[in-house]
C-alpha positions as CSV (number, residue, x, y, z in Angstrom):
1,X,-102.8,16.9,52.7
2,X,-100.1,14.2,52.5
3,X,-100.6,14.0,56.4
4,X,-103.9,12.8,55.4
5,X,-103.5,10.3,52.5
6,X,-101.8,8.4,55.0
7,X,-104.2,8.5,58.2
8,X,-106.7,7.4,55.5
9,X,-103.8,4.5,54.2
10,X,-103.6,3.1,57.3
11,X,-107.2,3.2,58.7
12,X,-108.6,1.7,55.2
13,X,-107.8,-1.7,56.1
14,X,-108.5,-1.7,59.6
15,X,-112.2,0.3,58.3
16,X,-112.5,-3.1,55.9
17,X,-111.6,-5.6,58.1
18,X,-114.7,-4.1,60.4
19,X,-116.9,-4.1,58.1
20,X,-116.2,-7.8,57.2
21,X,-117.5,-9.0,60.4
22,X,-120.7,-6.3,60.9
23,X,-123.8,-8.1,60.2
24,X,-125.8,-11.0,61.4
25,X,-125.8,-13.6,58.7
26,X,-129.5,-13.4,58.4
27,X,-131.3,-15.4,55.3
28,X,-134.9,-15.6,54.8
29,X,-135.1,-19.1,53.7
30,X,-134.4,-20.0,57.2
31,X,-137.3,-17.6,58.9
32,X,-139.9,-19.7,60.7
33,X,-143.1,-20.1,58.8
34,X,-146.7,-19.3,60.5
35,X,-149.2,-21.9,60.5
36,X,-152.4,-21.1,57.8
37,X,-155.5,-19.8,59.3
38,X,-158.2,-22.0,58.6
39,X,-161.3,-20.0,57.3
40,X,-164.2,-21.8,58.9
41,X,-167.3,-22.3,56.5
42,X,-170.5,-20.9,57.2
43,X,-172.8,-23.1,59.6
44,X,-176.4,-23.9,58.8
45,X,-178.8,-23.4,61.7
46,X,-179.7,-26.1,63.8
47,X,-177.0,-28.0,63.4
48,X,-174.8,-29.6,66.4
49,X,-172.0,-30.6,64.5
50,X,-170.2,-27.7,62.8
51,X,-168.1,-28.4,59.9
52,X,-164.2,-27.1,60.5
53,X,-164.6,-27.8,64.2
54,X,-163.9,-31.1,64.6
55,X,-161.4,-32.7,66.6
56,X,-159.4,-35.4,65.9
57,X,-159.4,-38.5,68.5
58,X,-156.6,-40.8,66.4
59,X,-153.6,-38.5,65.3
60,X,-150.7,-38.5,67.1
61,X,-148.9,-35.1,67.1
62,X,-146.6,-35.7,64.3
63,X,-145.8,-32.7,62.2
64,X,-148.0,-33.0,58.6
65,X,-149.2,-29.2,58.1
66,X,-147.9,-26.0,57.3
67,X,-146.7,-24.2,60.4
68,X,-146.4,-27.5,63.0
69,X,-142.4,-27.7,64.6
70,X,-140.5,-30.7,64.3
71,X,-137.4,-31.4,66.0
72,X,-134.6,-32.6,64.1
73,X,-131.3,-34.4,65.8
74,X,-128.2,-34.0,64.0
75,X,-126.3,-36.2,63.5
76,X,-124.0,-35.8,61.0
77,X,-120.1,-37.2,60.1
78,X,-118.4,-37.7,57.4
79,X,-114.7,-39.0,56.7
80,X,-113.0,-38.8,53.4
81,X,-109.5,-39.3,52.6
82,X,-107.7,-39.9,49.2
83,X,-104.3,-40.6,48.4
84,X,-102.0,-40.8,44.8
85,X,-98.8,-41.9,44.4
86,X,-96.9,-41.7,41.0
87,X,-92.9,-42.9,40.4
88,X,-91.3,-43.0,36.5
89,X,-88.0,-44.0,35.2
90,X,-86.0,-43.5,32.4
91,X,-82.2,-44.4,31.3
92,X,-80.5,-44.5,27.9
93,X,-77.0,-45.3,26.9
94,X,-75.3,-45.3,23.7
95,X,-71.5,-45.7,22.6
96,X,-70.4,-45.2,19.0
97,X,-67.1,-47.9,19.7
98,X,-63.7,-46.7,18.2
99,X,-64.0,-45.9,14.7
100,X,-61.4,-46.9,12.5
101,X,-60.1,-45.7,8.8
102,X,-58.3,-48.4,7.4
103,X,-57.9,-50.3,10.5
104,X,-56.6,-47.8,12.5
105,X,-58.0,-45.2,15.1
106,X,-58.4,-41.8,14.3
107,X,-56.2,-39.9,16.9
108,X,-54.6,-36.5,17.6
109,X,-51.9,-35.8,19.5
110,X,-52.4,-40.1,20.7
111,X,-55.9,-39.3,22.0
112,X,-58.6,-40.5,19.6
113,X,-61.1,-38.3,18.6
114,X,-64.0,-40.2,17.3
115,X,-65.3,-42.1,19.9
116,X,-68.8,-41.3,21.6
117,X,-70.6,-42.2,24.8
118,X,-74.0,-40.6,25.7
119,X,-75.8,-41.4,29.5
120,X,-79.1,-39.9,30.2
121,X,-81.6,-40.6,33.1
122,X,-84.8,-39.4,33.9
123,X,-86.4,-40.0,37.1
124,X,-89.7,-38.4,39.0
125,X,-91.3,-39.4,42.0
126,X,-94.5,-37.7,43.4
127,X,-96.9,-38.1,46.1
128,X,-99.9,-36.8,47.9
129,X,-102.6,-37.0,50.5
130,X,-105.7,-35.3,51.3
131,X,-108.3,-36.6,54.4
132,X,-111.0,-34.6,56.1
133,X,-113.8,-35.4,58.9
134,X,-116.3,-33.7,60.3
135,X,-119.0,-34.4,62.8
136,X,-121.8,-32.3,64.1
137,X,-124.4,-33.3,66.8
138,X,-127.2,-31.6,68.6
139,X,-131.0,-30.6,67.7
140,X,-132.9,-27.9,66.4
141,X,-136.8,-27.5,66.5
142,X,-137.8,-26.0,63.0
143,X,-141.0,-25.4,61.2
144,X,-143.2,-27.1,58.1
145,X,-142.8,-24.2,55.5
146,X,-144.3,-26.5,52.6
147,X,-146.2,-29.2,52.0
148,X,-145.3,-30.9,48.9
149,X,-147.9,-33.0,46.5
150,X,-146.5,-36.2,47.7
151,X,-147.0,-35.5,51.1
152,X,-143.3,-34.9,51.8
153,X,-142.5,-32.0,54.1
154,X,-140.5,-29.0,53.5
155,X,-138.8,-27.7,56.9
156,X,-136.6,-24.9,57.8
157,X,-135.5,-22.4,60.6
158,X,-133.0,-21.4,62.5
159,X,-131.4,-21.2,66.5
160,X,-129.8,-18.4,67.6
161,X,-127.3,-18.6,70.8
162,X,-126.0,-15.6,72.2
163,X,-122.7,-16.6,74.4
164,X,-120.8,-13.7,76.2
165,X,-119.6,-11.7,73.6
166,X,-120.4,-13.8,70.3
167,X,-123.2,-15.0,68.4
168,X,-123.8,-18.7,67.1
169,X,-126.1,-19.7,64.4
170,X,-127.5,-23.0,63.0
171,X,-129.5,-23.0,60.4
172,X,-131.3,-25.6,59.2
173,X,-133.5,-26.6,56.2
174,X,-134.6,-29.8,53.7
175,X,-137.3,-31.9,52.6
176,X,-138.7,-34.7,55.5
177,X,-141.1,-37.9,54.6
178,X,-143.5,-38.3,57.1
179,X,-143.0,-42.1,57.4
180,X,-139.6,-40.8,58.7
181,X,-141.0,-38.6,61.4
182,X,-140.8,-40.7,65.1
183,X,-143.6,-41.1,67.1
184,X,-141.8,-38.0,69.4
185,X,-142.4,-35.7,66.2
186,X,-138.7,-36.0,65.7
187,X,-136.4,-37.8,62.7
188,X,-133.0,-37.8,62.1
189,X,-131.0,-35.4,59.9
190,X,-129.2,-38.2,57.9
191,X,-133.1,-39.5,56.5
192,X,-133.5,-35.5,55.6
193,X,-132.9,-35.4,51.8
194,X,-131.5,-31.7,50.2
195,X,-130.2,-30.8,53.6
196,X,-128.5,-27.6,54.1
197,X,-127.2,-27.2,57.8
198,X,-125.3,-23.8,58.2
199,X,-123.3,-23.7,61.3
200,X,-121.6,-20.2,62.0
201,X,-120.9,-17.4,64.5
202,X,-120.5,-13.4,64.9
203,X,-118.4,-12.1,67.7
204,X,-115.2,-11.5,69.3
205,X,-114.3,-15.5,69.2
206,X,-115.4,-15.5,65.9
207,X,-113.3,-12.6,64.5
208,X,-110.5,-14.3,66.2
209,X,-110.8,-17.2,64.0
210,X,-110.6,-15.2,61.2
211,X,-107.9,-15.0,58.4
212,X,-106.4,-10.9,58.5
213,X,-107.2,-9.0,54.9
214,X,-103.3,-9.4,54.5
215,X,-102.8,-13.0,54.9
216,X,-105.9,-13.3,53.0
217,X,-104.7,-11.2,50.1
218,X,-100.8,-13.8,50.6
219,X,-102.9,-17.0,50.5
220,X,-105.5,-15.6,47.4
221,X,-105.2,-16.0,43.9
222,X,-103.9,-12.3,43.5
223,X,-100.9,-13.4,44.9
224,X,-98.6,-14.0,41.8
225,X,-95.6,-16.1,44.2
């Protein structure tokens, strides 16, 4: 039995780390949306023109309906650094002098015994520095999942790579203007308002990248040191 407590201590953690990267990070607000079927009204006999049939000569092919792709090109970067700096100082003296009782110094043994000098000083210096960047570029084709009553355009989906043996995801979604859209049916992600871009991956390269449950649990909160 004890034989057994620890097989099952020393395959726990290897069982959790496993489970950590199982699992394709699949959200649904990122599925591609089907374009609405158009229920065509009944026709009246006789009739050459037939209403929900026509064809339009002077659109271009910009996205503007539920369903229609447009291709986004990312082009994101952002820098941000900060930086404080903070330096106090303090000092204090004091001397009592030589006290006297009727004009002479109180002594002991010829050392005198009521005179006082106090020195203090305080001093603190801190600093500190923070500074990140980060760029992504590339495209991704998504879909309209939403028309809004202003005639702004809700987009979303997703790509999927699959490179050797790991998996990379972009996931894309926000809220387009049409007067943004190029005539190519594209527009760039920086005029793309609530954006959410989700760039991650599944695989050995992936779980390579990743923190061990030990160093995890060292680096946490938990950790009281």
């Amino acid at each position: 039995m004890k034989n057994i407590r620890v097989i099952f201590v020393f395959f726990l953690p290897l069982w959790l780390s496993a489970c950590a990267t199982t699992g394709a990070p699949y959200d649904p607000k990122f599925s591609a949306v089907m374009p609405v079927i158009d229920v065509a009204p009944q026709s009246e006999n006789g009739a050459i023109y037939q209403v929900g049939y026509g064809v339009t000569l002077f659109e271009d092919q910009r996205a503007r309906r539920v369903g229609d792709i447009l291709t986004i090109n990312l082009v994101e970067r952002t820098n941000a650094s900060k930086s404080a700096s903070t330096s106090t100082a303090k000092s204090q003296n004091l001397d009592t002098g030589i006290p006297t009782i009727l004009g002479l110094p109180v002594t002991r043994n010829g050392q005198q015994i009521l005179n006082n000098s106090v020195d203090s000083s305080n001093d603190f210096e801190g600093e500190g520095s923070s500074s990140q960047s980060n760029s992504l570029s590339g495209s991704i084709t998504v879909t309209v999942s939403q028309v809004l009553a202003n005639g702004n355009l809700h987009v979303r989906g997703e790509k999927i790579l699959t490179i050797n043996q790991g998996d990379e995801f972009v996931q894309f979604s926000g809220i387009v203007r049409s007067e943004d859209i190029r005539p190519d049916n594209t527009v760039l992600s920086t005029k793309v308002a609530n954006t959410q871009i989700v760039y991650s991956g599944r695989g050995a390269v992936a779980d390579s990248n990743k923190m061990g449950w030990l160093g995890r649990f060292f680096n946490s909160v938990l950790w009281p040191f």
